[in-house]
C-alpha positions as CSV (number, residue, x, y, z in Angstrom):
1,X,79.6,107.8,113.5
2,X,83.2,108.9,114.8
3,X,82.8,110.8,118.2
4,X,85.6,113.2,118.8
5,X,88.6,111.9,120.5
6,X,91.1,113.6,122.5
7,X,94.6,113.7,121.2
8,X,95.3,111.1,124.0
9,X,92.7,109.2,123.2
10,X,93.7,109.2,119.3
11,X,97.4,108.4,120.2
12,X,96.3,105.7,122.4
13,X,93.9,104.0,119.6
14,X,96.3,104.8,117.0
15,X,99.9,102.9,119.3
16,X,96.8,99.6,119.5
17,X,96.1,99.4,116.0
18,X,100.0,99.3,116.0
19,X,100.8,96.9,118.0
20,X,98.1,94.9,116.6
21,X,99.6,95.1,113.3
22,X,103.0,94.3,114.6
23,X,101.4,91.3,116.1
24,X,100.5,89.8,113.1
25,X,103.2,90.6,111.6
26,X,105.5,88.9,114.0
27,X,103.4,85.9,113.2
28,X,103.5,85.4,109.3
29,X,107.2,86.5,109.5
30,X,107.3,83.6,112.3
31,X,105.5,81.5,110.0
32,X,107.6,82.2,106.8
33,X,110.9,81.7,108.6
34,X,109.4,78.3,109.7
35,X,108.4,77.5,106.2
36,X,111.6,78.9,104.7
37,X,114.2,76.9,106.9
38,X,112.0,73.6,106.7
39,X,112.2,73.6,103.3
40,X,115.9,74.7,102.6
41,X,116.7,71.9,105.4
């Protein structure tokens, strides 16, 4: 059950599940330029 959210509160929940994502992102783009330049070394 979603409760309703104030704008702020959506934009705020909405700019975490963001940065979350970027996080992980960052990380398997980390981990495939890793990959990438170990095996082309």
């Amino acid at each position: 059950m979603q409760k309703n959210q104030t704008p702020f509160e959506l934009v705020v929940d909405v700019s975490n599940t963001a940065k979350t994502f970027l996080k992980k992102s960052q990380l398997e783009i980390s981990k495939n330029l890793k990959g990438t330049s170990k095996s082309s070394s």
